[in-house]
MIBADO-208795 format. One line per 10 residues: for each residue x, y, z of N, C-alpha, C. Coordinates in Angstrom, 1 decimal. Layout:
N
X Y Z X Y Z X Y Z  ...
//
This chain:
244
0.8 -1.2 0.0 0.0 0.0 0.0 0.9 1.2 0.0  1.0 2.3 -0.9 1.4 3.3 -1.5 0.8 4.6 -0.7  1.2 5.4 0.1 0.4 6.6 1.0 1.4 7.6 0.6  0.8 8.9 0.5 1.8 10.0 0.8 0.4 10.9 1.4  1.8 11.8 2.5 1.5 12.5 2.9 1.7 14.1 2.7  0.6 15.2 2.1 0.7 16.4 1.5 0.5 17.3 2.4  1.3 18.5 1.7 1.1 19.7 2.7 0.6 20.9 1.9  -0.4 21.3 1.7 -1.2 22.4 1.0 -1.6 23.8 0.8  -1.3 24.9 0.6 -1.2 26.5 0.8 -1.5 26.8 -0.6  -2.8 27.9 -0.5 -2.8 28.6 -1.5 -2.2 30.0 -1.4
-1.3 29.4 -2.9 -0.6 30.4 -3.9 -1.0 31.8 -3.2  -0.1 32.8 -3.2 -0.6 34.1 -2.6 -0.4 35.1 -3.9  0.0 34.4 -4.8 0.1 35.1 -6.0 -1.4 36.1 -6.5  -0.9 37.4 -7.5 -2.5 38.0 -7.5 -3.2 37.3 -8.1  -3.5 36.8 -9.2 -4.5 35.9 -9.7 -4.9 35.2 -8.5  -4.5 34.3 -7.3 -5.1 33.8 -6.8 -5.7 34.5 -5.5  -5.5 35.2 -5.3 -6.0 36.1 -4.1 -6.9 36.6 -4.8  -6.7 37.5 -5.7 -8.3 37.6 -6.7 -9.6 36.8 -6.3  -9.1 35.5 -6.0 -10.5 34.7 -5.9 -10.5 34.3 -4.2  -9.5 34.2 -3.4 -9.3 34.3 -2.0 -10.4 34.0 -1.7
-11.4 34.8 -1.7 -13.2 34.5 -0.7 -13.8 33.8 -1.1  -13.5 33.9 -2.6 -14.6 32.7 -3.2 -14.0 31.1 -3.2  -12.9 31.1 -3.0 -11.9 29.5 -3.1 -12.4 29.3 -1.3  -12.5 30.3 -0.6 -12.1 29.8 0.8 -12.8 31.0 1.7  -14.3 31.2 1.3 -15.1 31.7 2.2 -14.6 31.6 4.1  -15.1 32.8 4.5 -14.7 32.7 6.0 -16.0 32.0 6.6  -16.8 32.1 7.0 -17.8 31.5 7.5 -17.8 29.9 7.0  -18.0 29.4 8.7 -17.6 27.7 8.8 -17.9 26.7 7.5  -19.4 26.7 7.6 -20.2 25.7 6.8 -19.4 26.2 4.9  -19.4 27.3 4.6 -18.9 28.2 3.3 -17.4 27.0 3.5
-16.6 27.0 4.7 -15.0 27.2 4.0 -15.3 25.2 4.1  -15.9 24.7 5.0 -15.9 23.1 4.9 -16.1 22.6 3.5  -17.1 23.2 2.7 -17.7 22.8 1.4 -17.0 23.5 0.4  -16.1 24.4 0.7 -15.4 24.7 -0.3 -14.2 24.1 -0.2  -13.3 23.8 0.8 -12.3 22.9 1.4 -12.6 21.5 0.6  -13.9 20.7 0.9 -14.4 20.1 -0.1 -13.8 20.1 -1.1  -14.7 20.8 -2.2 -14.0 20.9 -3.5 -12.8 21.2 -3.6  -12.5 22.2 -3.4 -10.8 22.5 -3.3 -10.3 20.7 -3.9  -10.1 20.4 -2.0 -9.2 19.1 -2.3 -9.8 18.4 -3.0  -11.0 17.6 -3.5 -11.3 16.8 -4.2 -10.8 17.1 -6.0
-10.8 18.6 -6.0 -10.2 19.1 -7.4 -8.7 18.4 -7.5  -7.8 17.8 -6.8 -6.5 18.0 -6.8 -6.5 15.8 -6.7  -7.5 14.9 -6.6 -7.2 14.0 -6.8 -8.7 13.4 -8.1  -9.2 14.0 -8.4 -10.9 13.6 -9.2 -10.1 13.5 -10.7  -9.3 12.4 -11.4 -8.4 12.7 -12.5 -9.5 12.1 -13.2  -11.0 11.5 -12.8 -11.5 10.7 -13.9 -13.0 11.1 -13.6  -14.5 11.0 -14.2 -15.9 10.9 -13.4 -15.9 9.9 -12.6  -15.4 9.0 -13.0 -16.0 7.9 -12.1 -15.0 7.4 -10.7  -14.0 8.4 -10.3 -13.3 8.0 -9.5 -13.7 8.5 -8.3  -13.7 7.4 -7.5 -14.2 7.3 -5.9 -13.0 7.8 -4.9
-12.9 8.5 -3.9 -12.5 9.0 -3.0 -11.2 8.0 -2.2  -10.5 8.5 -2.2 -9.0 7.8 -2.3 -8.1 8.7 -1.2  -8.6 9.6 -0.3 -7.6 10.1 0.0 -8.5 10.7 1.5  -7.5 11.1 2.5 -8.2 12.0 3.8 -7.7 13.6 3.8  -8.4 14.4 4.5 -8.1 15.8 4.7 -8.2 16.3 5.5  -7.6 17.3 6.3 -8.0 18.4 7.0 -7.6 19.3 6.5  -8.2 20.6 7.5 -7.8 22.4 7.8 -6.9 22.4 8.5  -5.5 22.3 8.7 -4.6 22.6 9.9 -4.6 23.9 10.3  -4.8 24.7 9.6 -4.5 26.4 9.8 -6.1 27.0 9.7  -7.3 27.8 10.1 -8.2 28.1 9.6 -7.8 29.7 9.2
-8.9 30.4 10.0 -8.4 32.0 9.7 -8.8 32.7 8.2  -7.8 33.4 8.0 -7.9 34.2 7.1 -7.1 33.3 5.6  -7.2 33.4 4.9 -6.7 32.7 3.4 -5.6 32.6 3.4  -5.0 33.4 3.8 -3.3 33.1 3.9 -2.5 32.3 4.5  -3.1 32.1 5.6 -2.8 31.2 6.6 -3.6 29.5 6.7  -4.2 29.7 5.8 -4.9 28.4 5.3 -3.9 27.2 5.1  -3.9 25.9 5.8 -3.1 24.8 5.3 -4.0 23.9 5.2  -3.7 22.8 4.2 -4.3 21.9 4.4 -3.4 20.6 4.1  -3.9 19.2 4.7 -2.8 18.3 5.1 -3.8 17.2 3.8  -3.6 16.1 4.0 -4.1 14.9 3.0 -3.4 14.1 3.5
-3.9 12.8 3.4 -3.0 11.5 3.6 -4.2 10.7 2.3  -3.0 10.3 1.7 -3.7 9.7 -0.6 -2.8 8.9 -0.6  -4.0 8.0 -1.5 -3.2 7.1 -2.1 -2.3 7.4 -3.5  -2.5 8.6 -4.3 -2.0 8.9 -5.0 -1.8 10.0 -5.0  -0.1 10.8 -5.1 -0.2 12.0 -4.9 -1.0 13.1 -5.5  -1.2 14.3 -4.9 -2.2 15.2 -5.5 -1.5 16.4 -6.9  -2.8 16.2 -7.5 -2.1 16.9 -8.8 -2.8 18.1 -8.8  -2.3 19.1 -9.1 -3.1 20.4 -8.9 -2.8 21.2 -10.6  -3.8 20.6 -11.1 -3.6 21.3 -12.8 -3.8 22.6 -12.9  -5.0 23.6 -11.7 -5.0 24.7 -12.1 -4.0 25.6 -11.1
-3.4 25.2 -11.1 -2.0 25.7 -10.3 -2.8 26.7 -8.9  -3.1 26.2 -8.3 -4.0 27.1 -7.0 -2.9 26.9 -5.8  -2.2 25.9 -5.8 -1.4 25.4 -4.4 -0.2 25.4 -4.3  0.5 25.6 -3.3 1.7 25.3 -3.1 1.4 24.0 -2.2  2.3 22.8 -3.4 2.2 21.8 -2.6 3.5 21.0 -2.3  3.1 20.3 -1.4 4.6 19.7 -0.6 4.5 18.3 -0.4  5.0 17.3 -0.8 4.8 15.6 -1.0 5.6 14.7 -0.6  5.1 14.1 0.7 6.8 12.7 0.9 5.6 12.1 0.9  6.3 10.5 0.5 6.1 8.8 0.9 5.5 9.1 2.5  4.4 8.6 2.8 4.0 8.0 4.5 4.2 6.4 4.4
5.7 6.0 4.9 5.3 4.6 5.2 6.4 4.3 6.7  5.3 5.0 7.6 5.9 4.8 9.3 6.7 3.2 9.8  7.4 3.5 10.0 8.3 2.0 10.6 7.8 2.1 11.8  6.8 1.2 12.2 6.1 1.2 13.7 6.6 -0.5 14.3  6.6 -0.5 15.5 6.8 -1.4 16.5 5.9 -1.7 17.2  5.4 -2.7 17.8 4.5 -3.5 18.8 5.3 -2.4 20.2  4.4 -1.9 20.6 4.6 -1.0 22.2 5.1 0.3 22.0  5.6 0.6 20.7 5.8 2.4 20.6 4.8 3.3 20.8  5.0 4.2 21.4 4.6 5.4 21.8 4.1 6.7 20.7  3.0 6.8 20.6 3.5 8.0 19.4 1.8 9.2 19.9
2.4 10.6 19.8 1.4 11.3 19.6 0.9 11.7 18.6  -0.6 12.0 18.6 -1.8 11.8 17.6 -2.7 13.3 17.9  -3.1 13.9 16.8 -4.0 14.3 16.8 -5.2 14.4 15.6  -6.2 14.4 16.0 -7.6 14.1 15.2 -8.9 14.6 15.2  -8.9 15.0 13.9 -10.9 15.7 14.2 -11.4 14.6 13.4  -12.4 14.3 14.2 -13.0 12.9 14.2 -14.7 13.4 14.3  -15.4 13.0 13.8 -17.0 12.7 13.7 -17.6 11.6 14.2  -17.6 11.4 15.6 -18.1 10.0 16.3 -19.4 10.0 16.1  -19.5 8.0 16.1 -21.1 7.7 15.7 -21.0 6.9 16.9  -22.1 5.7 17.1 -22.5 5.3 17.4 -23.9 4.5 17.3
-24.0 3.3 17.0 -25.1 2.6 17.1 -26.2 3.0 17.5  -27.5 2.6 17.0 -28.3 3.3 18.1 -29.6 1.8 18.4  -28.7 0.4 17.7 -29.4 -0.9 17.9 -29.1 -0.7 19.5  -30.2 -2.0 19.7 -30.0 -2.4 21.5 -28.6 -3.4 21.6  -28.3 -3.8 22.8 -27.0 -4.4 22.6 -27.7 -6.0 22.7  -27.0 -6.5 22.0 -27.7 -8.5 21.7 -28.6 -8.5 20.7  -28.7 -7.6 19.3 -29.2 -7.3 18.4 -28.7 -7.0 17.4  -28.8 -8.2 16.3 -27.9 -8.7 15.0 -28.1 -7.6 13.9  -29.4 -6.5 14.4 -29.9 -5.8 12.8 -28.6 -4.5 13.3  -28.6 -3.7 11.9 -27.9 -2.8 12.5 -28.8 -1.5 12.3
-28.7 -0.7 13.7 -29.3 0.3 14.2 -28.9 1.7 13.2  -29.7 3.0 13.4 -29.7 4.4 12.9 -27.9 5.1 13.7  -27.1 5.0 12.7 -26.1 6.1 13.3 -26.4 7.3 13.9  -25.6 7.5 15.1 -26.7 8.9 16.4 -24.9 9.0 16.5  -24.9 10.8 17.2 -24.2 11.3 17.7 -24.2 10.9 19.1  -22.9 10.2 19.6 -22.8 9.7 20.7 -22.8 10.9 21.7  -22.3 12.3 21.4 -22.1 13.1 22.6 -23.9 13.9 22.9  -24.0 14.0 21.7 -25.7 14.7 21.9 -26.2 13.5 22.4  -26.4 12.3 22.6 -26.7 11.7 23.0 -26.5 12.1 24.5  -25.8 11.8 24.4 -24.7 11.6 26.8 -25.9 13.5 27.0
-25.4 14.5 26.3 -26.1 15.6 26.4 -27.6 16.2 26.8  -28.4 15.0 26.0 -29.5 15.4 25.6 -30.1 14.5 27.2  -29.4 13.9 28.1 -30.3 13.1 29.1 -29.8 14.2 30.6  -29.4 15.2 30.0 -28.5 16.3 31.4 -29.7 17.8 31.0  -29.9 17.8 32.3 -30.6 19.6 32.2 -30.0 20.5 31.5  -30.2 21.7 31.4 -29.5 22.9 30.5 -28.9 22.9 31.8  -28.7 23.1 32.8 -27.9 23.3 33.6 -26.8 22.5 34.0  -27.2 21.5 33.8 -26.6 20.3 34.0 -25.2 20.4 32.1  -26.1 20.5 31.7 -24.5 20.2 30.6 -23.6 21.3 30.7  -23.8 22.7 31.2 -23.2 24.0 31.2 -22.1 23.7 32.0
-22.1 22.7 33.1 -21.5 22.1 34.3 -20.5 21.6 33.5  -21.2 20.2 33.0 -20.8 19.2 32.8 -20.1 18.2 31.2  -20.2 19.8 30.8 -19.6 19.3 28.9 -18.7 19.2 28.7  -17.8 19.8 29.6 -16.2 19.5 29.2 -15.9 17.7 29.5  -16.8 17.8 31.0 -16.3 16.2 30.6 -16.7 15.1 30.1  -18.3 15.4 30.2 -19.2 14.8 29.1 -18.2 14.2 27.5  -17.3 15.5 27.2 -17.1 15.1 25.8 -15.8 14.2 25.8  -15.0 14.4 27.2 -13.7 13.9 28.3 -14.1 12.3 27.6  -15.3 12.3 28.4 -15.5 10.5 28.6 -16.0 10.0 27.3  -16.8 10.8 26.4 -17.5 10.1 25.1 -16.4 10.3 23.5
-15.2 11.1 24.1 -14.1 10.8 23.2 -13.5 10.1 23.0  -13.4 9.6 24.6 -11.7 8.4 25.3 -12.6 6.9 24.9  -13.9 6.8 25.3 -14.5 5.6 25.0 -14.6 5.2 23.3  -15.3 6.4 22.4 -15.3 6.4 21.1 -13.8 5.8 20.8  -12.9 6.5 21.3 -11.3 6.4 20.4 -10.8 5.0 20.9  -11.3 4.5 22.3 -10.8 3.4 22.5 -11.3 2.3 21.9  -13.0 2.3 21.4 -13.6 1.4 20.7 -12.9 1.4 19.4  -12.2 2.8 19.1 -11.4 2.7 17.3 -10.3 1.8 17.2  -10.0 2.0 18.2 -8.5 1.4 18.9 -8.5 -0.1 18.6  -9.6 -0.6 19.6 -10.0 -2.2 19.7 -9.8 -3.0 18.0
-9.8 -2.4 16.8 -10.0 -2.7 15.6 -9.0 -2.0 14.8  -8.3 -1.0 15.7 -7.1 -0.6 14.5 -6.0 -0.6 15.0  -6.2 -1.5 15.9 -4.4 -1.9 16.5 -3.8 -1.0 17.5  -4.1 -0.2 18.1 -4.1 0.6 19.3 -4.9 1.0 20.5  -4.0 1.4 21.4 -4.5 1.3 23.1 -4.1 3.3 23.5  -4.9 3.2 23.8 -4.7 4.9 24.5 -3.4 4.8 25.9  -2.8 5.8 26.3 -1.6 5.7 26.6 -2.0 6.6 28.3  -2.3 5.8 29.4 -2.4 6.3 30.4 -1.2 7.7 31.1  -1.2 9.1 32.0 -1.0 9.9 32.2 -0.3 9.9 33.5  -0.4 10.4 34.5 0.0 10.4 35.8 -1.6 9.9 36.6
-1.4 9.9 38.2 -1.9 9.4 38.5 -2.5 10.2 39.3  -4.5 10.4 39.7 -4.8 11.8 40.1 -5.6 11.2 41.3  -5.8 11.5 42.0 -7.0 10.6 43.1 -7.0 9.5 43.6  -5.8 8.8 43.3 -6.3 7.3 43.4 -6.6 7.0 41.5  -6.7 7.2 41.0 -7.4 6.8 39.4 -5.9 7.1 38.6  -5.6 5.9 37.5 -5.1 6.8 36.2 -6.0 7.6 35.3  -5.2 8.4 34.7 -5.9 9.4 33.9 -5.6 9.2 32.4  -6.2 9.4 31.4 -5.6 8.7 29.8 -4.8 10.3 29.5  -3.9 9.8 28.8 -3.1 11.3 28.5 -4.1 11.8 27.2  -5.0 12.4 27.0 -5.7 12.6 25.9 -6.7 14.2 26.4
-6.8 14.2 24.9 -7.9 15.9 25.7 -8.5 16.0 24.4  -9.9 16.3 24.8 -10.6 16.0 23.9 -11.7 17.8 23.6  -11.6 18.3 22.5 -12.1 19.9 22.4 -12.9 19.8 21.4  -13.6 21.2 21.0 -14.6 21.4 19.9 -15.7 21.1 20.1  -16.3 20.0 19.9 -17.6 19.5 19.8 -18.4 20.5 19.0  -18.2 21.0 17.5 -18.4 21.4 16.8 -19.6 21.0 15.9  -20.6 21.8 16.0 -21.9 21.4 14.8 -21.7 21.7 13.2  -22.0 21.1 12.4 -22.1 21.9 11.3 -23.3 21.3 10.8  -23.6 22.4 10.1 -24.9 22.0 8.8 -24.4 22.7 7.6  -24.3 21.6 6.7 -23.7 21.7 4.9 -24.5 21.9 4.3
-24.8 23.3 3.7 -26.2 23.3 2.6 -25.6 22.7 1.3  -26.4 22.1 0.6 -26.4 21.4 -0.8 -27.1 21.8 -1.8  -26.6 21.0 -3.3 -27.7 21.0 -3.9 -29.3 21.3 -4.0  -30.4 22.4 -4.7 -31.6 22.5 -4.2 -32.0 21.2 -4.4  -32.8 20.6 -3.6 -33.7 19.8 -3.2 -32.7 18.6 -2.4  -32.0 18.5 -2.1 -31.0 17.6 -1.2 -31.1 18.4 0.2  -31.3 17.1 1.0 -31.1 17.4 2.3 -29.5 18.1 2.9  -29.5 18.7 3.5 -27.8 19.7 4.1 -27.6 18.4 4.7  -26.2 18.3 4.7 -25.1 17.2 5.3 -25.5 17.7 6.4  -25.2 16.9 8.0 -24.9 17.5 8.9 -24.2 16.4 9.9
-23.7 17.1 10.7 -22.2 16.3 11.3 -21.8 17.1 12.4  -21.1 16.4 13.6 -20.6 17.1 14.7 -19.2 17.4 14.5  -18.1 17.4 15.7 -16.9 17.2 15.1 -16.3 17.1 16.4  -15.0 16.5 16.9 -14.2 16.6 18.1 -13.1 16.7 17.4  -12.1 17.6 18.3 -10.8 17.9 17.9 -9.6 16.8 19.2  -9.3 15.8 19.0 -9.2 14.7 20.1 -7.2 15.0 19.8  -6.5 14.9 20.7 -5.2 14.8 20.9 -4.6 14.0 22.7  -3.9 13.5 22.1 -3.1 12.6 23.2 -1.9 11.7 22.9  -1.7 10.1 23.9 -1.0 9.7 23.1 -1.2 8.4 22.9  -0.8 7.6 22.1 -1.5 5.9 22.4 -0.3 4.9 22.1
-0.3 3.9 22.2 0.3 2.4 22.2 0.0 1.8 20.8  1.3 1.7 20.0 0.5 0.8 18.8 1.0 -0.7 19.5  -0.2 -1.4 19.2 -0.4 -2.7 19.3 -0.6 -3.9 18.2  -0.7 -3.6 17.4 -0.9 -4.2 16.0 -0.3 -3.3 14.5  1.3 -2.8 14.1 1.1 -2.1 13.7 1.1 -1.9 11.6  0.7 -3.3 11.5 0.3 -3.1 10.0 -1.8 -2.6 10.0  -1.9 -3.2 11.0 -3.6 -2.9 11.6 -3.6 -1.3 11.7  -2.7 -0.7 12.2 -2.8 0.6 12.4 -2.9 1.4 11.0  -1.3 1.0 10.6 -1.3 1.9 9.2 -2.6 1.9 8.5  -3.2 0.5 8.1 -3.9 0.2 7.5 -5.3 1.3 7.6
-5.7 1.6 9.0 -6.5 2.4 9.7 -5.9 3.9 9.5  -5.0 4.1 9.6 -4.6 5.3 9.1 -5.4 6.0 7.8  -4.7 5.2 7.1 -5.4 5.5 5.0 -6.5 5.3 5.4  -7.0 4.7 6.1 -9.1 4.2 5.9 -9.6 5.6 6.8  -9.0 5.9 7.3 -9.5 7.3 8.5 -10.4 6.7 9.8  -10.7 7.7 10.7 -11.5 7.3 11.9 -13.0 7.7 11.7  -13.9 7.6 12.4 -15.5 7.6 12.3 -16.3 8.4 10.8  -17.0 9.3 11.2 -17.8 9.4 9.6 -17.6 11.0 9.1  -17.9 11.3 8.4 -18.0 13.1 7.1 -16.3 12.9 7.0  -15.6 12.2 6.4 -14.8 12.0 5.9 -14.2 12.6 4.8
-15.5 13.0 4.0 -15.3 13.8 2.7 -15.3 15.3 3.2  -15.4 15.8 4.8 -15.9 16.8 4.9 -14.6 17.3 6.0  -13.6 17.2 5.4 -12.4 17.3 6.8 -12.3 16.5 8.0  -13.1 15.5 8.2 -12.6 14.5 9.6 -11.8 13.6 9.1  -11.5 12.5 10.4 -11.1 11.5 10.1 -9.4 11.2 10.1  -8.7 12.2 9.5 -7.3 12.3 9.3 -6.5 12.1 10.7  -6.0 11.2 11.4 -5.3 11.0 12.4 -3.3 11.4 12.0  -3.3 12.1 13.0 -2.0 12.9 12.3 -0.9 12.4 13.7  0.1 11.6 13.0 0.8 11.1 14.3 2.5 11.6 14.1  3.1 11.6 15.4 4.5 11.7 15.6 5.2 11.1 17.1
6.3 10.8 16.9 7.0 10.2 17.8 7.0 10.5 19.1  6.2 10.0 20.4 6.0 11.0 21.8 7.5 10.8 22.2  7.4 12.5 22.5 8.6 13.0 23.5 8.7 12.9 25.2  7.2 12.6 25.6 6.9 12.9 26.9 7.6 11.8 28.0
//
């Protein structure tokens, strides 16, 4: 399996600044669906080709400061010259017990069958879920950790299947703590095409560190990405060697 990993900046050249708002609208829902296109313009070489590659926004802001990362199976080709792009081989030399830090905007799901039931259930947002059974007062309290425990659980269930274990912290109360922190909890709604329903999707910004345990399982989960709007900037798990 063939990966590279890209690093992406639009051109500050005048022609391309010319179009600055329109390539990369400031308002959320505007820059996701344009981000969208964007990168899908840079690997779509045929009609019929299916989605081959992951993305995020590493930089938001203003247009200049715009980055965007990819992890493809084939490098990106940018024919209308819009990008400054930057391209190595991703093929990690990992070990059984290495340490490595991770970060991830992820779109967690969850089942919403009963448990000991073969059919499979409606995909539900696991944190509106934990949320929606807490008073208004009660989640104002209690969201930070609300999303604490429905990130560490989501990522560890990822884990169980892609060859990694979350990487415990110091020790606080009596209890270990997972070295992980979990932010955002971001709504979006994606207007569409007229008469198509708007995409819509949560989002967690998840960082910490974990244990590879399996690690051709892992890579493998890398390229495939983590939970769902995958076409829409999640997913992309971005790793490096822990220093801690």
């Amino acid at each position: 399996m063939s990966l590279h990993l890209s690093r992406l900046r639009l051109r500050q050249d005048p022609d391309v600044a010319a179009l600055a708002r329109l390539l990369l609208p400031e308002d959320a829902a505007g820059r996701i669906n344009a981000g969208h296109r964007l990168l899908w313009s840079l690997f779509a070489d045929s009609p019929d080709r299916a989605r081959d590659f992951l993305w995020r926004e590493d930089a938001g802001g203003r247009w200049r400061g715009a980055t965007f990362l990819t992890l493809s199976h084939r490098p990106p080709h940018d024919v209308r010259g819009l990008f400054e792009v930057e391209t190595k081989p991703f093929a990690p030399v990992l070990s059984v017990g290495q340490r490595l830090g991770f970060r991830l905007r992820a779109s967690p799901s969850a089942s919403s069958a009963p448990a000991g039931f073969d059919q499979r259930g409606k995909r539900i947002d696991p944190v509106a879920r934990a949320l929606s059974r807490l008073s208004a007062e009660e989640r104002a309290t209690h969201r930070h950790a609300v999303l604490q425990e429905i990130g560490a659980e989501w990522l560890a269930r990822q884990g169980a299947r892609a060859g990694f274990t979350l990487c415990e912290g110091g020790e606080s109360e009596g209890t270990r703590s997972l070295r992980l922190t979990v932010d955002g909890d971001s709504w979006h709604v994606l207007p569409r095409e007229r008469g198509k329903a708007p995409v819509r999707f949560s989002s967690l910004d998840i960082e910490g560190v974990l244990r590879v345990e399996d690690p051709p399982a892992f890579v493998a989960s890398l390229a495939e990405g983590f939970g769902r709007a995958k076409a829409f900037g999640c997913g992309l798990m971005l790793i490096r060697p822990d220093r801690g």
